[in-house]
N, C-alpha and C positions, 0 to 999 in steps of 0.2 A: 504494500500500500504506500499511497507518494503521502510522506510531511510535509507540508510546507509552513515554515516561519516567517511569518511577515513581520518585520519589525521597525520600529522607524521612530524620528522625534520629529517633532513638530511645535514650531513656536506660536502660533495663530491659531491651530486648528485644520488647515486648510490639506496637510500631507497625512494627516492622522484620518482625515474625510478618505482621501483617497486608498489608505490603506484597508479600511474598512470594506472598500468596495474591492480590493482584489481579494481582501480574506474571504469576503462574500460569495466570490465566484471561484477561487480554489475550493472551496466547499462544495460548489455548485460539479465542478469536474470532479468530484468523486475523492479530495484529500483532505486529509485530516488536517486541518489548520492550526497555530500556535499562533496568536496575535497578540504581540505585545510593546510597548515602546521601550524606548533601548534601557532606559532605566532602570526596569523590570526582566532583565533579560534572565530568564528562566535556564541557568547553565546545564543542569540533568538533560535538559531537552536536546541539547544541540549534536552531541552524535547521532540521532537520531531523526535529523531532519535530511530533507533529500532534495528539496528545493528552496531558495531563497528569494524572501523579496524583501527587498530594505528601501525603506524611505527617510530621507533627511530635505528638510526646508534650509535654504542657502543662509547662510549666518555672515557678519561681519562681512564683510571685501569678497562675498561672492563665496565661503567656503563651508563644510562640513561643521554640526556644531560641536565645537571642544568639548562641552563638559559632561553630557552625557551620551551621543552618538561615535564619537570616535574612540572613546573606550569600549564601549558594546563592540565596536566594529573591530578591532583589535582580538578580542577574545572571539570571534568568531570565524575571524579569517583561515586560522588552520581548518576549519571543516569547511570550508568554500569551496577546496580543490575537487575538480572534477563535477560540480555540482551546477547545476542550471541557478542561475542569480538572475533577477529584475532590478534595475536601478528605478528608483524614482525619487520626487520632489518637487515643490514648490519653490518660487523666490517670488519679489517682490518688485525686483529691478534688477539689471545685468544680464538678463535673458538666462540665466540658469550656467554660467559660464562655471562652475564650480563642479559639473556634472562631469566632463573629458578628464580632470585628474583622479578623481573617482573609478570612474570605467579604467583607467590606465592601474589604479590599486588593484583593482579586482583582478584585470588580467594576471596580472606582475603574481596574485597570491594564487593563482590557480584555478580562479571563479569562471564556468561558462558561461559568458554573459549571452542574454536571451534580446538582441542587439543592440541597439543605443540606449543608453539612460534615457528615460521617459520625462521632463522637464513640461512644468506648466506654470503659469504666473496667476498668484493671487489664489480666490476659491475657485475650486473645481467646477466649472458648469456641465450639464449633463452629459454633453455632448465627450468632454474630456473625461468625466467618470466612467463614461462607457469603453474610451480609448484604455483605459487603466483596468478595466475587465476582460477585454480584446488582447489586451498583452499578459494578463494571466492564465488564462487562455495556451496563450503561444508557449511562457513556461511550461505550464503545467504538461503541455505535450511532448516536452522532454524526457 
């Protein structure tokens, strides 16, 4: 059976909206979901997960946030390798420019990215919530 752990921080509300909606629909394809923000990252889980999907809203100068997301991200990375990964996130401004060093982490750890990091600005409108279902979707068929 596929896991998948959606995890992700969110300053606004507006990337925790969007995680919701792919936990939504990894359920909907038939796997067991683990939804939680990186803060709460449930460690016993993580051998045990077979796909990922991480969300972070762009922080500071366009980047990942320090204090809670890049430590989650850190303890997870050794189980990334070989694993189908979804990037997402929100910003606010800078068009999501903080997303290409990110996809370049993941590679560098191992991660099979599921293609581009999925980048949206502000809250999610439907239209972009359904794009965040459509690419859980494409994981999950991994």
């Amino acid at each position: 059976m596929k896991k998948c752990m959606v995890m992700y921080s969110s300053s606004t509300g507006n990337t925790e909206q969007m995680a919701q909606a792919i936990a939504e629909q990894a359920r909907k394809e038939g796997a067991e979901v683990v939804l939680c923000p990186a803060s709460a990252l449930p460690a016993a889980e993580l051998p045990t997960i077979t796909h990922w999907a991480l969300g972070c809203s762009a922080h500071g100068v366009e980047e990942l946030d320090g204090d809670e997301f890049l430590p989650a991200l850190a303890q997870i990375e050794p189980y990334l390798r070989g694993k189908p990964v979804l990037l997402f996130g929100s910003y606010g401004w800078g068009a999501g420019a903080y997303m290409k060093p990110w996809e370049e982490r993941t590679r560098l750890t191992g991660g099979e990215l599921c293609g581009e990091g999925f980048v949206f600005e502000g809250a999610p409108a439907e239209a972009t919530l359904e794009e965040g279902k459509q690419r859980a979707k494409i994981l999950l068929a991994q």
